[in-house]
N, C-alpha and C positions, 0 to 999 in steps of 0.2 A: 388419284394416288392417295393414300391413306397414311398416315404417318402413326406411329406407332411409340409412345414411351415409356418404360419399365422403372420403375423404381424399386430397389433391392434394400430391405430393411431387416436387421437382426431382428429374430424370431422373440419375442417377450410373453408373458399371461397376459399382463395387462392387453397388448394391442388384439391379441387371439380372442380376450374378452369382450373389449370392446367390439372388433368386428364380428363378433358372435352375436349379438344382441343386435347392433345394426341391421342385419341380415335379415333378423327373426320381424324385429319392429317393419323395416320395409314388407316384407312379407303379411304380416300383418294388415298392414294399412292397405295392400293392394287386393286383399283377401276381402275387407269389409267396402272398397270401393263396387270391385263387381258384383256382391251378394245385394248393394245397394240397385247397383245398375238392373238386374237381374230379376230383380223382385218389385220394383217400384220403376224402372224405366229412368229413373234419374244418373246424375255423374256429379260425384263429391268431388270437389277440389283436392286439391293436398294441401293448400292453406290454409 
């Protein structure tokens, strides 16, 4: 069984900005992990 919990937060720029860039950055980092992986047989940490 899986539990499930939502958190409801007034809509801000600030938080839409911030989670806009979070998004792109994770994206990022996971885009130059596998190009490492891929080309070189290696696996970057995330630390």
């Amino acid at each position: 069984m899986q539990l499930v919990r939502q958190i409801q937060m007034n809509r801000s720029r600030l938080l839409d900005e911030i989670s806009f860039r979070s998004k792109n950055l994770f994206n990022v980092a996971t885009y130059k992990i596998r190009q490492r992986f891929f080309e070189e047989g290696k696996w970057i940490r995330y630390n």
